[in-house]
N, CA, C and O atoms as a Tripos MOL2 file, in Angstrom:
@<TRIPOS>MOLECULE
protein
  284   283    71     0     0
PROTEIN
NO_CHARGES

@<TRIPOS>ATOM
      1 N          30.8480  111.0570  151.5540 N.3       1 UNK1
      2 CA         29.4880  110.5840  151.4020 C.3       1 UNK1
      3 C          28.5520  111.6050  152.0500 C.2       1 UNK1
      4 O          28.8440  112.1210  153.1290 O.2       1 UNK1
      5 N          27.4800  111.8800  151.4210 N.am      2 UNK2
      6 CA         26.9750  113.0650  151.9260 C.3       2 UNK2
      7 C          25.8570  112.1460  153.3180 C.2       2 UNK2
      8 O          25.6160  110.9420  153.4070 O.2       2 UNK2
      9 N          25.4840  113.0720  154.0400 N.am      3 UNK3
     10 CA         24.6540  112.8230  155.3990 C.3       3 UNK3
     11 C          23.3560  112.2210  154.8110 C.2       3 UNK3
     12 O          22.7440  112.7170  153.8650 O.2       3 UNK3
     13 N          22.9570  110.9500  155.5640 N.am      4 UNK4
     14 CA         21.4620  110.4310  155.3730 C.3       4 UNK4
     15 C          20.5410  111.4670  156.0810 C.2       4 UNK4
     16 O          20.7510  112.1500  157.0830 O.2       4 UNK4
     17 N          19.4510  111.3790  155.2550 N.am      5 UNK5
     18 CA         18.1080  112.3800  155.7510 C.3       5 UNK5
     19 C          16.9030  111.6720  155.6420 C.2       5 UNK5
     20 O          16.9110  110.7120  154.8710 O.2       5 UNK5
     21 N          15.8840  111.9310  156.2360 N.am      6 UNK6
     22 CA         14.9650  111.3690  155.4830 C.3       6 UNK6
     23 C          14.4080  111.1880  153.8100 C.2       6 UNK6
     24 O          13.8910  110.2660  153.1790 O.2       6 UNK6
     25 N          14.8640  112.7330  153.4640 N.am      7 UNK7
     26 CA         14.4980  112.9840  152.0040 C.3       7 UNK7
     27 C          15.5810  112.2680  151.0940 C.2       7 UNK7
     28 O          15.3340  111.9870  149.9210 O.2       7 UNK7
     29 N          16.8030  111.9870  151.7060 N.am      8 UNK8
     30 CA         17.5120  111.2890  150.7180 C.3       8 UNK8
     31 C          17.5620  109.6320  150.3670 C.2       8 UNK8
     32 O          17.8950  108.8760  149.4540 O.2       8 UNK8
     33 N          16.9100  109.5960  151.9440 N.am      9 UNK9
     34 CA         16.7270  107.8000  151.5490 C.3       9 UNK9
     35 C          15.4070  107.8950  150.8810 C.2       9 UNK9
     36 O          15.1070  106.7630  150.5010 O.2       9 UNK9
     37 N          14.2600  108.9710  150.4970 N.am     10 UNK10
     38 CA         13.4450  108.6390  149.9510 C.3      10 UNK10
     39 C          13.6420  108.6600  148.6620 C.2      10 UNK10
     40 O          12.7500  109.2860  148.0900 O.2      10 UNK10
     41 N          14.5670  108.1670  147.8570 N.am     11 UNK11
     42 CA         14.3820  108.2360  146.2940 C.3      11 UNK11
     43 C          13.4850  107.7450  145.5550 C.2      11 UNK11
     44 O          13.8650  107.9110  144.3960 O.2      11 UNK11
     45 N          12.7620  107.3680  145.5690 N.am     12 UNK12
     46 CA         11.2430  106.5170  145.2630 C.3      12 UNK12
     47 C          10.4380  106.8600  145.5080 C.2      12 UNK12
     48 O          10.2520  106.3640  146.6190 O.2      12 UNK12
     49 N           9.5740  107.5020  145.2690 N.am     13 UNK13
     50 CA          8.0720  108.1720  145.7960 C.3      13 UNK13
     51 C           6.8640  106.9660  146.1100 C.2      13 UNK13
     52 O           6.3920  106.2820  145.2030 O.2      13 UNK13
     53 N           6.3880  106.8130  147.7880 N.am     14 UNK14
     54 CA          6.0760  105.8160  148.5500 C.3      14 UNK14
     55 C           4.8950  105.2900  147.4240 C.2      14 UNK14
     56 O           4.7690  105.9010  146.3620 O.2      14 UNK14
     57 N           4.1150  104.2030  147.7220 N.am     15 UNK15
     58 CA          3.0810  103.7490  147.0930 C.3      15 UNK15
     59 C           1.9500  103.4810  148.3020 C.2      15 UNK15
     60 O           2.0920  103.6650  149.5110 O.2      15 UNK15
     61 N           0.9510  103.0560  147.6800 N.am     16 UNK16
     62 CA         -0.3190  102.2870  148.8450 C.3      16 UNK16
     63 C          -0.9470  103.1390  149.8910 C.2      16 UNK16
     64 O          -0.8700  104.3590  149.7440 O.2      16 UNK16
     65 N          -1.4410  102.7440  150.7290 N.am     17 UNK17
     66 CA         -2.2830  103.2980  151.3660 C.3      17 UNK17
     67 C          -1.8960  104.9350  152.0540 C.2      17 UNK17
     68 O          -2.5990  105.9330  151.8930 O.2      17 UNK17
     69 N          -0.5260  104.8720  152.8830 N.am     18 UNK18
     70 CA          0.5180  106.0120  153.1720 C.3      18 UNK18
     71 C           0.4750  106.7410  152.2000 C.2      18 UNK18
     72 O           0.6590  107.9070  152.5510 O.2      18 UNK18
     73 N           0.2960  106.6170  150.9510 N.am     19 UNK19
     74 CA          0.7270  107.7360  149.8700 C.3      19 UNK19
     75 C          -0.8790  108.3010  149.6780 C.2      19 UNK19
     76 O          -1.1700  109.4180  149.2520 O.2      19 UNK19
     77 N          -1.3670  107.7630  149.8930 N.am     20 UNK20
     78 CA         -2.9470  108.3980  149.6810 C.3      20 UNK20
     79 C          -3.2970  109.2640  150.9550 C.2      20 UNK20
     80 O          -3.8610  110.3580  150.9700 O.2      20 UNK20
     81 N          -2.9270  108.6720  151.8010 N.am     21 UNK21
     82 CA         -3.5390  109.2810  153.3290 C.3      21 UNK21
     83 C          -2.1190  110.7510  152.7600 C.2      21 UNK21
     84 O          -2.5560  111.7700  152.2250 O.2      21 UNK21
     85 N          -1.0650  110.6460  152.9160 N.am     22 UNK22
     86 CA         -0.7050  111.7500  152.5100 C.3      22 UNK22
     87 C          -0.9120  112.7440  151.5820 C.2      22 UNK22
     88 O          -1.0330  113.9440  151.8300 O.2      22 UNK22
     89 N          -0.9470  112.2320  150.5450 N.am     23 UNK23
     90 CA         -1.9840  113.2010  149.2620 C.3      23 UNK23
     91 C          -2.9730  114.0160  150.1920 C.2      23 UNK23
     92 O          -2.8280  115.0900  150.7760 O.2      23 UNK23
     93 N          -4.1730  113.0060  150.1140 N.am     24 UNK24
     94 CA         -5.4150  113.7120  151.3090 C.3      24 UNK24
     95 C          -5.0710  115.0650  152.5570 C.2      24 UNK24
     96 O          -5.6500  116.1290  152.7770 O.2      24 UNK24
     97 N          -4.0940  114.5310  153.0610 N.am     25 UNK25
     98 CA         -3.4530  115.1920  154.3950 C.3      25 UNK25
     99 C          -3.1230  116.8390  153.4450 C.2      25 UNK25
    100 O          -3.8230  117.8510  153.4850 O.2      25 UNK25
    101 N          -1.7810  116.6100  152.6200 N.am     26 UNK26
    102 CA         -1.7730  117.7710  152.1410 C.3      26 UNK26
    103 C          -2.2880  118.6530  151.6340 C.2      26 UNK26
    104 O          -1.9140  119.8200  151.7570 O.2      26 UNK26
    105 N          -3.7970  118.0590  150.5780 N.am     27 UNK27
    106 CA         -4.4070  118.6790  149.7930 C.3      27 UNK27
    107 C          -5.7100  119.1920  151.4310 C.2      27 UNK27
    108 O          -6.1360  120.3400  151.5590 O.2      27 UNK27
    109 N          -5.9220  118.5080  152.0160 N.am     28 UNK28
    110 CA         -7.0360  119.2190  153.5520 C.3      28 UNK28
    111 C          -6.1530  120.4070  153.7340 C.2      28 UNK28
    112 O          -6.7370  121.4890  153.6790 O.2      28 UNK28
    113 N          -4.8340  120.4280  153.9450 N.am     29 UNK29
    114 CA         -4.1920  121.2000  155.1800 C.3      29 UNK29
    115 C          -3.8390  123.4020  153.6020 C.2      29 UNK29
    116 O          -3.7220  124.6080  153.8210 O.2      29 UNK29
    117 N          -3.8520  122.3290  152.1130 N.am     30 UNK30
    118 CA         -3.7010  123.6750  151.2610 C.3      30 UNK30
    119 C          -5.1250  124.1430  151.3780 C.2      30 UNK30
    120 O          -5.0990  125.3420  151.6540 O.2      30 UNK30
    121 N          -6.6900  123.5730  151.2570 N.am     31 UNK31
    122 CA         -7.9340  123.6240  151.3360 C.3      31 UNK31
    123 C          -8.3990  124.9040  152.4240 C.2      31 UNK31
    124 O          -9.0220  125.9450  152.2130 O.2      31 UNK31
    125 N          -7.6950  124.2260  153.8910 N.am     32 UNK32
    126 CA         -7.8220  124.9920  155.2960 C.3      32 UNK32
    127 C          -7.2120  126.2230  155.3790 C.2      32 UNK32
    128 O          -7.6640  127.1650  156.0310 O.2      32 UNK32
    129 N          -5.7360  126.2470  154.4420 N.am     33 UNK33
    130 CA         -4.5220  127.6860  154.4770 C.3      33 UNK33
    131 C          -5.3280  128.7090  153.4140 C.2      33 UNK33
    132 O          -5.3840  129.9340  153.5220 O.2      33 UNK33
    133 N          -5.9230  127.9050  152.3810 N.am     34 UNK34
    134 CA         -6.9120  128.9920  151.2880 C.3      34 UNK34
    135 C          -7.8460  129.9490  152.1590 C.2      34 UNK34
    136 O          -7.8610  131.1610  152.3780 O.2      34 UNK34
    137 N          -8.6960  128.7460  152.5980 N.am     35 UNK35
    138 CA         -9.9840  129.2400  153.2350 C.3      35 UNK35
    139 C          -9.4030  130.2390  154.7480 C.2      35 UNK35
    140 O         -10.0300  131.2430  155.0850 O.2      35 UNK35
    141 N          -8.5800  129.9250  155.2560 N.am     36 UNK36
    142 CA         -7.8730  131.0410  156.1970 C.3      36 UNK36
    143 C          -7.5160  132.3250  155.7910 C.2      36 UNK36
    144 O          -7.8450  133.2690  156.5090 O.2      36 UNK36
    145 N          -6.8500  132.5350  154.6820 N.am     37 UNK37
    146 CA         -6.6050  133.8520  154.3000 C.3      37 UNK37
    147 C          -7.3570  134.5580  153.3360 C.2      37 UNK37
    148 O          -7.0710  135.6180  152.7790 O.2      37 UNK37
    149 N          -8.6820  133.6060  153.1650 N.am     38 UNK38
    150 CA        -10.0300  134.7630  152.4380 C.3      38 UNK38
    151 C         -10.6800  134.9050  153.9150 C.2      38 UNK38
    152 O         -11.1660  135.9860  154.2460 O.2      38 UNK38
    153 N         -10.6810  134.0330  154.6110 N.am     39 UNK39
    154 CA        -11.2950  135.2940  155.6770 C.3      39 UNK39
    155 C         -10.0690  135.7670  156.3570 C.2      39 UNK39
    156 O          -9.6750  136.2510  155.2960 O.2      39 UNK39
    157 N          -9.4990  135.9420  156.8470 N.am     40 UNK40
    158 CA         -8.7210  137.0090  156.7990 C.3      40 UNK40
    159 C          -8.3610  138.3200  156.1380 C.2      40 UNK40
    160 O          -8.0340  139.3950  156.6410 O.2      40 UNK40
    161 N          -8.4870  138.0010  155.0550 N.am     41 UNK41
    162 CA         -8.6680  139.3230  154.0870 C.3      41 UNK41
    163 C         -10.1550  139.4790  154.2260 C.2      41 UNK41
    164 O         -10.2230  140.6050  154.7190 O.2      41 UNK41
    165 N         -11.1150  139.1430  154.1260 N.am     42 UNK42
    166 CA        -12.4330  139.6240  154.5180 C.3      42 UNK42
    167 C         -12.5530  140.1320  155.8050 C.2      42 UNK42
    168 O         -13.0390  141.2610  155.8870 O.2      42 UNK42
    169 N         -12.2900  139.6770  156.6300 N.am     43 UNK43
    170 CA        -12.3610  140.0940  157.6850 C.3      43 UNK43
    171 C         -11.2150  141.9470  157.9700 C.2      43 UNK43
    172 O         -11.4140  143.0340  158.5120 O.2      43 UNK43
    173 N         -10.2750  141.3820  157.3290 N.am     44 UNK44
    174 CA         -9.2810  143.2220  157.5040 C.3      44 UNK44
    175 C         -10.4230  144.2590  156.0360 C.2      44 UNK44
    176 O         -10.4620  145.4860  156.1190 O.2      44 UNK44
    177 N         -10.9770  143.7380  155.2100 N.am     45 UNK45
    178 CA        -11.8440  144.4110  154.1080 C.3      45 UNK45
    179 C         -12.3060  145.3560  155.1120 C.2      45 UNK45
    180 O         -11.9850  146.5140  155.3790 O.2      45 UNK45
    181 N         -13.6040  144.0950  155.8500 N.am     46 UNK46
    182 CA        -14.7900  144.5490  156.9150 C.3      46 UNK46
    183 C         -14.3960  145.6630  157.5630 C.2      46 UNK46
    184 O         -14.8450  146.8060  157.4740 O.2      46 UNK46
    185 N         -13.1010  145.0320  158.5360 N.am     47 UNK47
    186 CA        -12.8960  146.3990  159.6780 C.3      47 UNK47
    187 C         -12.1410  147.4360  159.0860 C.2      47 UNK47
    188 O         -12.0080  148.4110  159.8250 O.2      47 UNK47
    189 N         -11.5730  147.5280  157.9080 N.am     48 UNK48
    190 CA        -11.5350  148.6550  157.3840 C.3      48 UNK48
    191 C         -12.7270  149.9370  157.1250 C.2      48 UNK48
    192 O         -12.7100  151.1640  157.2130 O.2      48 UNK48
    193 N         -13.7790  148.8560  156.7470 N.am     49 UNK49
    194 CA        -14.8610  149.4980  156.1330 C.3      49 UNK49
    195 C         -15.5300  150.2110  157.3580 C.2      49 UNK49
    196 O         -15.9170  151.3660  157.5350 O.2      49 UNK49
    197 N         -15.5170  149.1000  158.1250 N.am     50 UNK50
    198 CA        -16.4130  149.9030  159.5500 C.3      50 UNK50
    199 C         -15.5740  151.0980  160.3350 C.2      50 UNK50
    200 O         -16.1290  152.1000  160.7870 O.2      50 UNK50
    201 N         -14.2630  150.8580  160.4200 N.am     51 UNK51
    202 CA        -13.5430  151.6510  160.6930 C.3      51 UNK51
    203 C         -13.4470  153.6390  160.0830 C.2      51 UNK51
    204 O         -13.4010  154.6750  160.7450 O.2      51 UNK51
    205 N         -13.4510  153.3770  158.5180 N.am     52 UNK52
    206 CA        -13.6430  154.0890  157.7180 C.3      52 UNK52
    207 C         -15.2890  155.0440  158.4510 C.2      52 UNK52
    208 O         -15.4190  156.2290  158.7580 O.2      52 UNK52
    209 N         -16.1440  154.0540  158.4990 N.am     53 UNK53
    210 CA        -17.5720  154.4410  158.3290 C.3      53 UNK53
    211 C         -17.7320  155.2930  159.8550 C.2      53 UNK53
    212 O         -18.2380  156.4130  159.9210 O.2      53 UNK53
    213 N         -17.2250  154.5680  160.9990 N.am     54 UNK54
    214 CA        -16.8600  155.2930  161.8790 C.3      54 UNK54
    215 C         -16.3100  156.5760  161.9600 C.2      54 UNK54
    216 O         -16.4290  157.3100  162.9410 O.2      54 UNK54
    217 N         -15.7520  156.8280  161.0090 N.am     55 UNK55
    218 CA        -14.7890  157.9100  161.3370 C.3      55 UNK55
    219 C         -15.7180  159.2180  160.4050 C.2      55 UNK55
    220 O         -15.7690  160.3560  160.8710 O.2      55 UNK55
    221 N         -16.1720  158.9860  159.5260 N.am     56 UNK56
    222 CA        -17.1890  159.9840  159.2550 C.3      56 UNK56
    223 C         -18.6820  160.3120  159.9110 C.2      56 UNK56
    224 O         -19.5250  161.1800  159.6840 O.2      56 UNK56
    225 N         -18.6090  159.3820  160.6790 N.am     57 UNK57
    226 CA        -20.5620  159.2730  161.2100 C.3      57 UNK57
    227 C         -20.2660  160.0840  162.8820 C.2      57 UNK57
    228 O         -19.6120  159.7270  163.8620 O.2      57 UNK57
    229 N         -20.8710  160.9630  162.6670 N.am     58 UNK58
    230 CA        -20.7350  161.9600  164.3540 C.3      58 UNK58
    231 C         -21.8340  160.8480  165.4700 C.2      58 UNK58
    232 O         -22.9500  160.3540  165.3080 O.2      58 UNK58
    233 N         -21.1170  160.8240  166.2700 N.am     59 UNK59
    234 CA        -21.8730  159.7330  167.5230 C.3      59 UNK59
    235 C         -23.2130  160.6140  167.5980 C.2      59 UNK59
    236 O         -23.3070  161.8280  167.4170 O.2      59 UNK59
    237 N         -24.0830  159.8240  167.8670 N.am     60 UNK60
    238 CA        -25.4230  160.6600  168.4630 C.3      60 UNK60
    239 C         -25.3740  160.5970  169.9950 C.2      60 UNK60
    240 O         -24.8030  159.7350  170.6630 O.2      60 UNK60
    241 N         -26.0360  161.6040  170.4180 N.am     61 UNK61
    242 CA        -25.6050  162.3160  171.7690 C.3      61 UNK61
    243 C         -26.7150  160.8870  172.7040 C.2      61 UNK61
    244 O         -27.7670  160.4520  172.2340 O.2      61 UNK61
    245 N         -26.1520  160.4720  173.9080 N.am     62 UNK62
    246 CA        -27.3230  159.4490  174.8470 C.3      62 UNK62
    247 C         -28.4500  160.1720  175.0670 C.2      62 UNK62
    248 O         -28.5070  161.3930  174.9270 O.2      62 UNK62
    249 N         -29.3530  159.4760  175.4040 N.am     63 UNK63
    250 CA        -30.7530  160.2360  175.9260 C.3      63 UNK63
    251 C         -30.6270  159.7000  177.1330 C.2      63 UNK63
    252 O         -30.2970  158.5550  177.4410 O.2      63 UNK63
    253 N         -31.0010  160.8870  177.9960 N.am     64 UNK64
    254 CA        -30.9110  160.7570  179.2670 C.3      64 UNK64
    255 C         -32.4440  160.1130  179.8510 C.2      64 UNK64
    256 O         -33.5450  160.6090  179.6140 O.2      64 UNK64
    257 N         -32.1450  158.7600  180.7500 N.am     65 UNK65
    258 CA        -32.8530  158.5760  181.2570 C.3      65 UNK65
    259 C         -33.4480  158.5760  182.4350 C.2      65 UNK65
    260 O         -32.4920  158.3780  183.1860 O.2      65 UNK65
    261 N         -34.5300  158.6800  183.2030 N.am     66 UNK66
    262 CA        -35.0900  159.2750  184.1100 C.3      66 UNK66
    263 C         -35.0590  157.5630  185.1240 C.2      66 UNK66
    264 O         -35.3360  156.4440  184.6920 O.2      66 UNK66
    265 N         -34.6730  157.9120  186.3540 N.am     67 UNK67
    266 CA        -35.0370  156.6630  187.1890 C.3      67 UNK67
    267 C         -36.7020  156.6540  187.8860 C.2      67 UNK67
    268 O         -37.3390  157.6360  188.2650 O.2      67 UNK67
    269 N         -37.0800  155.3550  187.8960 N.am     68 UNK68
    270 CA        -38.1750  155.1540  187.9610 C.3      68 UNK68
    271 C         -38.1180  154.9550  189.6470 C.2      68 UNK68
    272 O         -37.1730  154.4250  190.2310 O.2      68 UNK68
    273 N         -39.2440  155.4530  190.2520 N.am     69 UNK69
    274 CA        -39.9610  155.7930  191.5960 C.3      69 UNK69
    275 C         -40.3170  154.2120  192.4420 C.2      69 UNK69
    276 O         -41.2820  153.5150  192.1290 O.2      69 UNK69
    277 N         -39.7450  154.0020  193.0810 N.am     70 UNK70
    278 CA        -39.8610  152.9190  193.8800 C.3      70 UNK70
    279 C         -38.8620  151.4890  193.2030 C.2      70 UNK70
    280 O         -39.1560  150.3520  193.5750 O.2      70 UNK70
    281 N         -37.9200  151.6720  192.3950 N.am     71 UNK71
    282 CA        -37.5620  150.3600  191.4990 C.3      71 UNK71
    283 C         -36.6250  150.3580  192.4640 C.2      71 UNK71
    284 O         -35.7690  149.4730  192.4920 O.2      71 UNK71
@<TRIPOS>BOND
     1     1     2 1
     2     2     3 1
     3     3     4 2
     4     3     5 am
     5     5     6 1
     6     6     7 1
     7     7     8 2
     8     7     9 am
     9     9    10 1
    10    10    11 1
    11    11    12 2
    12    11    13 am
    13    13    14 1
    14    14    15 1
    15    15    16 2
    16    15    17 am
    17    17    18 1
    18    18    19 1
    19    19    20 2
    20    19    21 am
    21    21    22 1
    22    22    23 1
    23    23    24 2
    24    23    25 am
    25    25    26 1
    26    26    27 1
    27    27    28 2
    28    27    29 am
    29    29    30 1
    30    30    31 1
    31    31    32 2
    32    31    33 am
    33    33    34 1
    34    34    35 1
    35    35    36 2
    36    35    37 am
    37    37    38 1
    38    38    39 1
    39    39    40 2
    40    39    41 am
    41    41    42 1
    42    42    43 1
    43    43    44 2
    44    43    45 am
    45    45    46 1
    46    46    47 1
    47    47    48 2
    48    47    49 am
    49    49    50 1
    50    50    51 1
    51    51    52 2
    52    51    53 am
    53    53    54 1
    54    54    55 1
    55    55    56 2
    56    55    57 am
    57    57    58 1
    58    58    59 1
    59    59    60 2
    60    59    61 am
    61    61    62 1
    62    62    63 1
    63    63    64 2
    64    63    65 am
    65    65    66 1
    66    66    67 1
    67    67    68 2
    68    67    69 am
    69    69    70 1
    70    70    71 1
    71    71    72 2
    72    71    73 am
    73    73    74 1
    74    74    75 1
    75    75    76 2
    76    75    77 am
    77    77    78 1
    78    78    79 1
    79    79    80 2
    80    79    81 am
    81    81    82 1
    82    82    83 1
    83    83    84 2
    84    83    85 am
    85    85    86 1
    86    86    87 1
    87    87    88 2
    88    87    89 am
    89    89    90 1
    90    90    91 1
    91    91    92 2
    92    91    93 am
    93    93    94 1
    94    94    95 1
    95    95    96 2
    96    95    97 am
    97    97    98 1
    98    98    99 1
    99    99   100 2
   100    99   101 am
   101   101   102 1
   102   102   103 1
   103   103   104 2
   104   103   105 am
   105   105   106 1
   106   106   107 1
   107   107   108 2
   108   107   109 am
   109   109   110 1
   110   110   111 1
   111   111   112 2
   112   111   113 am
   113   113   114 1
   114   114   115 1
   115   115   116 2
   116   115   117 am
   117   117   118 1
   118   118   119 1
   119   119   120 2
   120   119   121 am
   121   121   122 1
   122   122   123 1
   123   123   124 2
   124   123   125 am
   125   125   126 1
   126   126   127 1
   127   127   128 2
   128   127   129 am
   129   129   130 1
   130   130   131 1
   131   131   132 2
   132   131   133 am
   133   133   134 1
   134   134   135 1
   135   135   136 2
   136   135   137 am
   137   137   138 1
   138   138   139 1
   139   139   140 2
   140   139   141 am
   141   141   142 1
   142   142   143 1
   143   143   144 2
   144   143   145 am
   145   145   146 1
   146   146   147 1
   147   147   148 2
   148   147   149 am
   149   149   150 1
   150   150   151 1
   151   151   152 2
   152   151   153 am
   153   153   154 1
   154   154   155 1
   155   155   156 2
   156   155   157 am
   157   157   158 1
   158   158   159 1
   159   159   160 2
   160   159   161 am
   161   161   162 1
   162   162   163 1
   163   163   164 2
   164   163   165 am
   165   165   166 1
   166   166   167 1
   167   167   168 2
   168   167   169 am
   169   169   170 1
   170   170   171 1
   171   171   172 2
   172   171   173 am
   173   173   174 1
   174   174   175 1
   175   175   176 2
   176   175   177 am
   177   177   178 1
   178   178   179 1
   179   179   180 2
   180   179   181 am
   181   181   182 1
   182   182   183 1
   183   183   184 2
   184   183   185 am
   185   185   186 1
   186   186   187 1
   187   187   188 2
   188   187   189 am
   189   189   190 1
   190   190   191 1
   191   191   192 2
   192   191   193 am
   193   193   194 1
   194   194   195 1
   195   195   196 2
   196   195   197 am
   197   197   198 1
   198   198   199 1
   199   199   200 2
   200   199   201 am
   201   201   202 1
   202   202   203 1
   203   203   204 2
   204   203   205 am
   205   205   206 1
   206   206   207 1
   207   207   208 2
   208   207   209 am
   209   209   210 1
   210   210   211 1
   211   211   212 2
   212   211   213 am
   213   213   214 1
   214   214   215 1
   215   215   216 2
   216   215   217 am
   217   217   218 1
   218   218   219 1
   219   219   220 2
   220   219   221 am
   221   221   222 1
   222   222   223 1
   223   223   224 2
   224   223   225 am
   225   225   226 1
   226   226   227 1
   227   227   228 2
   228   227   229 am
   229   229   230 1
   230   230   231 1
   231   231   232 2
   232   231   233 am
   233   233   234 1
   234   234   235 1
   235   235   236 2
   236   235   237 am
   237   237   238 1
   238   238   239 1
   239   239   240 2
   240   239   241 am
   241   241   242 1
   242   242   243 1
   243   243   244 2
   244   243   245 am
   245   245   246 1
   246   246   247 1
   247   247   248 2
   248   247   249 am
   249   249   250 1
   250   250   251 1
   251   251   252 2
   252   251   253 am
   253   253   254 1
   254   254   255 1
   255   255   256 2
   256   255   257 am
   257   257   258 1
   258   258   259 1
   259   259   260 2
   260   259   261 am
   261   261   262 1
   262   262   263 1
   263   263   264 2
   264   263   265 am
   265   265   266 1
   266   266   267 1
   267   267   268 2
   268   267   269 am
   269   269   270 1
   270   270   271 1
   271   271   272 2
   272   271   273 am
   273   273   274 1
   274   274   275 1
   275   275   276 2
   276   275   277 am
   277   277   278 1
   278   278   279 1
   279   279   280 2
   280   279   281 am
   281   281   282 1
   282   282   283 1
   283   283   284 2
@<TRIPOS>SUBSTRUCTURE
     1 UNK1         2 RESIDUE 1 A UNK
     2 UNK2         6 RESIDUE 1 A UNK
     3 UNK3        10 RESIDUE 1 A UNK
     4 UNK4        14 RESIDUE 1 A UNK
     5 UNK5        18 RESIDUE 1 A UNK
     6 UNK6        22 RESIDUE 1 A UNK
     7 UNK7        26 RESIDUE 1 A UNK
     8 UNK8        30 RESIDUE 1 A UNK
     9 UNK9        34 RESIDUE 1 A UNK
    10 UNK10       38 RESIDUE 1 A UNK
    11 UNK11       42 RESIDUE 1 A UNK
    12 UNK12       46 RESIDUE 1 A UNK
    13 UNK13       50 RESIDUE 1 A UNK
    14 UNK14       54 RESIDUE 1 A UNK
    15 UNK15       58 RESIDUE 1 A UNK
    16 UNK16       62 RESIDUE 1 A UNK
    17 UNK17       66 RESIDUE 1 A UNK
    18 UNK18       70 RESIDUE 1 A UNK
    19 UNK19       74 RESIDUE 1 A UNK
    20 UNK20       78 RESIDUE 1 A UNK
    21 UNK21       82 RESIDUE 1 A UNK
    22 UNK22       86 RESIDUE 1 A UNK
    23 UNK23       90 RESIDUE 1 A UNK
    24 UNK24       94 RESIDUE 1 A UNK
    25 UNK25       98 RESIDUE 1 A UNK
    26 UNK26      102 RESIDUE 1 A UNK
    27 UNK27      106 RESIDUE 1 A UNK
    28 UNK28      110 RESIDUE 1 A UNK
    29 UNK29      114 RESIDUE 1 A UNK
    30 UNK30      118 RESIDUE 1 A UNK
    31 UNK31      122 RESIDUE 1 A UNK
    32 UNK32      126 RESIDUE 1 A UNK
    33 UNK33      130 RESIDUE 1 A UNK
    34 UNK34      134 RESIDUE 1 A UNK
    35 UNK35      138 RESIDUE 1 A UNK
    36 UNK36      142 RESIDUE 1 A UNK
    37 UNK37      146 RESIDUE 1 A UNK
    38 UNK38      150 RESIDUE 1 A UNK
    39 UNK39      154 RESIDUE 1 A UNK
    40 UNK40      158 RESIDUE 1 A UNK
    41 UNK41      162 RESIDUE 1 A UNK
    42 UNK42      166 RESIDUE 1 A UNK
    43 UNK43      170 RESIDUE 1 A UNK
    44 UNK44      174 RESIDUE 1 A UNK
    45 UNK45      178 RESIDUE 1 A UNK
    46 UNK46      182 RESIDUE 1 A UNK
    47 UNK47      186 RESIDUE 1 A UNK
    48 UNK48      190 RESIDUE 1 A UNK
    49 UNK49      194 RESIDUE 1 A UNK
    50 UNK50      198 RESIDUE 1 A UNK
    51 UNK51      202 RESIDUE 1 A UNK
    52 UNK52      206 RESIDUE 1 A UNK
    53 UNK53      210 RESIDUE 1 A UNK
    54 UNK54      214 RESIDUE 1 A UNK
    55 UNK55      218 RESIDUE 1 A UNK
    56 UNK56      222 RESIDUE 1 A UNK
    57 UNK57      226 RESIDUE 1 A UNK
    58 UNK58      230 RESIDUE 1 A UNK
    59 UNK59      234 RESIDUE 1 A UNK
    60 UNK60      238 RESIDUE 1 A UNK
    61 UNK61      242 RESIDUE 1 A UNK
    62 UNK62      246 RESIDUE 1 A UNK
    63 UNK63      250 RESIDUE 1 A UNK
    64 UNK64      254 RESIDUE 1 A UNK
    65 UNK65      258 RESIDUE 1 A UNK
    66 UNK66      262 RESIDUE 1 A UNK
    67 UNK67      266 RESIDUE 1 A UNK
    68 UNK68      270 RESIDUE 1 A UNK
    69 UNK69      274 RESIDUE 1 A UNK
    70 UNK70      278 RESIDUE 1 A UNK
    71 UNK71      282 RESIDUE 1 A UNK
């Protein structure tokens, strides 16, 4: 006899209120994993880009500033 599991005593797919709150639950939690890995990929786009942009733009030199007399 093979081992009880949860998934095997479930042969019936639940009904009523539990089956909705689960629907909901799963479809929030695929909603949240979407929206995580467009920004994520937006976000590695970005610092590519700035990264990139960095690397061609020569720093401009500080201007030296003078201290002020009695501060």
């Amino acid at each position: 006899m093979a081992k009880s599991t949860r998934e095997t005593l479930r042969d019936h797919p639940t009904t009523g209120p539990s089956a909705q709150i689960d629907k909901t639950t799963r479809q929030f939690w695929e909603i949240l994993d979407a929206e995580t890995e467009a920004r994520d990929t937006k976000n590695a786009r970005l610092r590519q880009a700035r990264l990139e942009r960095e690397a061609t733009t020569t720093p401009e030199p500080e201007k030296k500033t003078r201290k002020k007399r009695g501060s």
